[in-house]
N, CA, C and O of each residue as an XYZ file, in Angstrom:
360
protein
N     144.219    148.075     17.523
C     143.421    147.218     16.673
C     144.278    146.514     15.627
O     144.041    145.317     15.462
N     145.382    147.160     14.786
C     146.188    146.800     14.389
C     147.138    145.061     14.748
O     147.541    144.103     14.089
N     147.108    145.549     16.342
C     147.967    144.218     16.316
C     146.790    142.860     16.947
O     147.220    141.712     17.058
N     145.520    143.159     17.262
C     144.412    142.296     16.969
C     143.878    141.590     15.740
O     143.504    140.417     15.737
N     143.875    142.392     14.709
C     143.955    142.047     13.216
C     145.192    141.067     12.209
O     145.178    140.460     11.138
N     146.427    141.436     13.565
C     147.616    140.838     12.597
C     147.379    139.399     13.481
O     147.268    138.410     12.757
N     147.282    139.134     15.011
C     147.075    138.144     15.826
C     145.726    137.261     15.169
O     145.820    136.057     15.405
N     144.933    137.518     14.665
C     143.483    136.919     14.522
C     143.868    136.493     12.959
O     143.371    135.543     12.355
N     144.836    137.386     12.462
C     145.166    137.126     10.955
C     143.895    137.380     10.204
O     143.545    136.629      9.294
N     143.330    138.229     10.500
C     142.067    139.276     10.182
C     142.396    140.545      9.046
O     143.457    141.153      9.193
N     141.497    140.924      7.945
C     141.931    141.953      7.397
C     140.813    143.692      7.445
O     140.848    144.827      6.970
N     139.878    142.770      8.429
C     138.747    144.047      8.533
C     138.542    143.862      9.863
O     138.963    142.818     10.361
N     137.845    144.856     10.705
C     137.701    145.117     12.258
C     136.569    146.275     11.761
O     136.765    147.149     10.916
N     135.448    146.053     12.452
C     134.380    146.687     12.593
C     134.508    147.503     14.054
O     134.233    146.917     15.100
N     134.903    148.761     14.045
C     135.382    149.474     15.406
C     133.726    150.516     15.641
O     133.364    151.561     15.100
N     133.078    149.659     16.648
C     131.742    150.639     16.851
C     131.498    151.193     18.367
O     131.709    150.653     19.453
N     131.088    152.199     18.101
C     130.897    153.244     19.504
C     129.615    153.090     19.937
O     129.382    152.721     18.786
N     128.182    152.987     20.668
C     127.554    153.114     20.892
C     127.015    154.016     22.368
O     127.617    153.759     23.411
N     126.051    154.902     22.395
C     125.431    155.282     23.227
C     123.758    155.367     23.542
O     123.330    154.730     22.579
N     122.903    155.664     24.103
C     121.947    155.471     23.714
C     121.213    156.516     22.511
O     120.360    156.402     21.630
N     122.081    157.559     23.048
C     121.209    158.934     21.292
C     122.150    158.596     19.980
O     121.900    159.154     18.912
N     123.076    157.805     20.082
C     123.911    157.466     18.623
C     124.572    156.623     18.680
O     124.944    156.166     19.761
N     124.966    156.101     17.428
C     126.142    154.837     17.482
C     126.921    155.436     16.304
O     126.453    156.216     15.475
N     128.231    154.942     16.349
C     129.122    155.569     15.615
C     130.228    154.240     15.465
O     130.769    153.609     16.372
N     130.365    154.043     13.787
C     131.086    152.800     13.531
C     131.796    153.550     12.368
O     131.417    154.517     11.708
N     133.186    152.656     12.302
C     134.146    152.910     11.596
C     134.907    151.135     10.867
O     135.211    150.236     11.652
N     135.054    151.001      9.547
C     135.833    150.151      9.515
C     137.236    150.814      9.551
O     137.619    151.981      9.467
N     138.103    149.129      9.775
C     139.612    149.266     10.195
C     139.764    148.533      9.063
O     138.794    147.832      8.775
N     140.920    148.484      8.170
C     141.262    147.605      7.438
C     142.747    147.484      8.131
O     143.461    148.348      8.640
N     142.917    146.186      7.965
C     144.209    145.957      8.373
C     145.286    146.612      7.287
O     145.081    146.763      6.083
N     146.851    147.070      8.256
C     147.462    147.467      7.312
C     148.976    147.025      7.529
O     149.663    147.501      8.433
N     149.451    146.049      6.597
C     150.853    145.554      7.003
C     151.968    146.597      6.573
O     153.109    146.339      6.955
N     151.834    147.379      6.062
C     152.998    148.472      5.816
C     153.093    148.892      7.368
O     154.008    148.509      8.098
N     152.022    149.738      7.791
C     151.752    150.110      8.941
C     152.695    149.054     10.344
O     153.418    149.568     11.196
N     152.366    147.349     10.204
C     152.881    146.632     11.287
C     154.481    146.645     11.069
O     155.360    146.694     11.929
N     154.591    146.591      9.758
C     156.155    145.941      9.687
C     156.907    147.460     10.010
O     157.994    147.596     10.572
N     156.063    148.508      9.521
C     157.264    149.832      9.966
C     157.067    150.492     11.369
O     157.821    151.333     11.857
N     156.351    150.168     11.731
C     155.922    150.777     13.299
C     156.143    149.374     14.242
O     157.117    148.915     14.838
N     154.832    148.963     14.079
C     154.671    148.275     15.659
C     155.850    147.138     15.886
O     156.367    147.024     16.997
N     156.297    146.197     14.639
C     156.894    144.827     14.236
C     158.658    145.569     15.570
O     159.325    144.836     16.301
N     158.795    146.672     15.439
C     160.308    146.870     15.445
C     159.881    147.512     17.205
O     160.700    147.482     18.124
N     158.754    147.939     17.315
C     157.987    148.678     18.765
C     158.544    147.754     19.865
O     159.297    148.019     20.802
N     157.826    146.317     19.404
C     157.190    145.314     19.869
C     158.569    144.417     19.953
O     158.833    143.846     21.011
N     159.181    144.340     19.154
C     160.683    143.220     19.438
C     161.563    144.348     20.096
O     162.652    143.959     20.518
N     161.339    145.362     20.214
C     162.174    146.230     21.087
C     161.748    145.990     22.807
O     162.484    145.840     23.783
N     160.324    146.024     22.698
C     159.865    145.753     24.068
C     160.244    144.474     25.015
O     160.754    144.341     26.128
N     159.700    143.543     23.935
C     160.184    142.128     24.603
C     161.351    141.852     24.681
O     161.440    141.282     25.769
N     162.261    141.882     24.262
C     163.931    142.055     24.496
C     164.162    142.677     25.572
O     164.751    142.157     26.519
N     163.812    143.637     25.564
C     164.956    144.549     26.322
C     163.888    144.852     27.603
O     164.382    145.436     28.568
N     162.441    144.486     27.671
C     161.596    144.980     28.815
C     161.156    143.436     29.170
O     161.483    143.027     30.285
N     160.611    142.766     28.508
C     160.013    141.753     29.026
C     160.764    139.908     29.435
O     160.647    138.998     30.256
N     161.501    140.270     28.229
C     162.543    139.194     28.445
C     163.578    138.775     29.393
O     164.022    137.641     29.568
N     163.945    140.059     30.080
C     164.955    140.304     30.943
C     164.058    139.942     32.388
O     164.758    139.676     33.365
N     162.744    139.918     32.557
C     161.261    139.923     33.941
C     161.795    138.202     33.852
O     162.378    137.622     34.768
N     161.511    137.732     32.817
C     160.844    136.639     32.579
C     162.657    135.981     33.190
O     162.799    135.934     34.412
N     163.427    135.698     32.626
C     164.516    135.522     32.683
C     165.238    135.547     33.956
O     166.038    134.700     34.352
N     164.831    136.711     34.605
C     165.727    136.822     35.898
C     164.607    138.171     36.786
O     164.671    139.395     36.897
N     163.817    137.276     37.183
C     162.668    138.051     38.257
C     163.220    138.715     39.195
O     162.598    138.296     40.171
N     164.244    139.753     39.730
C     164.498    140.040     41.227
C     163.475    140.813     41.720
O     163.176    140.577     42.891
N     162.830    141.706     41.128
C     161.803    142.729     41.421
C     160.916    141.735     42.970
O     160.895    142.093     44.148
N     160.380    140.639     42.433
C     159.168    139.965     43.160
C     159.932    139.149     44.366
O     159.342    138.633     45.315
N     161.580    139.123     44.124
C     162.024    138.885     45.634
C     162.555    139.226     46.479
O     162.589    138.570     47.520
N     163.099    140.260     46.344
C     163.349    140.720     47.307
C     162.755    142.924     47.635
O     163.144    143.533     48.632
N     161.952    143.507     46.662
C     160.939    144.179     46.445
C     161.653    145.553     46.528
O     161.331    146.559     47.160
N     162.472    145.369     45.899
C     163.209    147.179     46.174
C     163.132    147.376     44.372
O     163.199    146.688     43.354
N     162.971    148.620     44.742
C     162.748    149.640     43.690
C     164.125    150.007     43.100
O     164.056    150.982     42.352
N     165.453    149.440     43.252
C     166.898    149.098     42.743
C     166.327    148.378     42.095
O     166.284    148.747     40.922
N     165.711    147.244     42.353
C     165.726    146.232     41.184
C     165.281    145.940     40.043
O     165.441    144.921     39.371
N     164.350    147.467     39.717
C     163.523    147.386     38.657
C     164.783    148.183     37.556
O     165.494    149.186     37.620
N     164.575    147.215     36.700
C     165.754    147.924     35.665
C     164.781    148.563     34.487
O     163.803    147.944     34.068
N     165.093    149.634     34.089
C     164.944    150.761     32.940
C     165.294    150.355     31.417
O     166.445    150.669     31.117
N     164.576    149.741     30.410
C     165.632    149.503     29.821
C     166.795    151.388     28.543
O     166.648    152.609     28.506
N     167.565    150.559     27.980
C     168.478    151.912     27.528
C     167.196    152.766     26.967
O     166.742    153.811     27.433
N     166.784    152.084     25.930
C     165.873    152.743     24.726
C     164.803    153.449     25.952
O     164.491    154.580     25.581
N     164.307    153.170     26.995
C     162.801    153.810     27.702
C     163.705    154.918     28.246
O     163.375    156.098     28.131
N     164.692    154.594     28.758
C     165.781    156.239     29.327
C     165.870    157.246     28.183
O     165.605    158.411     28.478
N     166.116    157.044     27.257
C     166.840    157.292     26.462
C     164.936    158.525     25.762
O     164.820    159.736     25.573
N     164.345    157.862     25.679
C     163.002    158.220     25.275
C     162.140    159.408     26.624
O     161.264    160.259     26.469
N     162.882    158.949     27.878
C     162.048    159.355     29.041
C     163.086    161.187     29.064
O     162.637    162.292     29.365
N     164.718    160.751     28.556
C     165.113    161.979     28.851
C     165.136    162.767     27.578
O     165.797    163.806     27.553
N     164.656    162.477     26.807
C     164.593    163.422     25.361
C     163.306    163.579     25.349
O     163.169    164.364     24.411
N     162.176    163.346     25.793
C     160.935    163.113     26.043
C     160.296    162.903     24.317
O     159.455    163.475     23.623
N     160.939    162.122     24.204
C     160.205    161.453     23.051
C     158.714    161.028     23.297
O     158.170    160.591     24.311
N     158.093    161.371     21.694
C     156.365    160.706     21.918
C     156.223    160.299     20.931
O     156.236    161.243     20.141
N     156.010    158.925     20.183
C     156.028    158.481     19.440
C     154.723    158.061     19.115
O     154.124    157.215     19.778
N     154.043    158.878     17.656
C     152.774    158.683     17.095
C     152.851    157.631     16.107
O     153.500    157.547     15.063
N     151.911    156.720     16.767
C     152.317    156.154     15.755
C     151.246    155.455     14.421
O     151.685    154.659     13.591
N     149.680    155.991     14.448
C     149.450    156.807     13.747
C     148.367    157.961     13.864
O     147.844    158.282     14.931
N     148.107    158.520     12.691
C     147.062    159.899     12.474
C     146.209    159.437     10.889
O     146.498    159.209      9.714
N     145.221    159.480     11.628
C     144.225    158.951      9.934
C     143.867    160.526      9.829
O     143.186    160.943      8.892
């Protein structure tokens, strides 16, 4: 919700649950401490090093081997320390 709020340039998000025996709503307030120390550094890590490299130089979609899908360092690096990164807890 976080990065819906920073995209919409929004500072409240009405997050509601409904069923038919209850409904259950929560506000979100947006929180830029929260984007710039978590997601801002998440997110330019991803596109660099995961998405940029697809976009840039596709081999995956031509010739279809599973060599060609590259890992980037940081997802190895996370997959063999088994990192889990919370990123948050209200």
């Amino acid at each position: 919700l976080q990065g819906q709020l920073k995209i919409t340039k929004r500072n409240v998000c009405y997050f509601v649950v409904y069923s038919e025996k209850w409904i259950e709503y929560d506000v979100i307030d947006y929180d830029e401490r929260f984007w710039y120390s978590k997601m801002d550094i998440q997110l330019e890590t991803f596109y660099k090093e995961c998405l940029l490299p697809k976009l840039v130089e596709p081999r995956y979609g031509k010739r279809l081997l599973k060599s060609d899908i590259f890992e980037p360092t940081q997802i190895l690096h996370n997959i063999k320390n088994k990192n889990k990164i919370i990123l948050y807890v209200s």
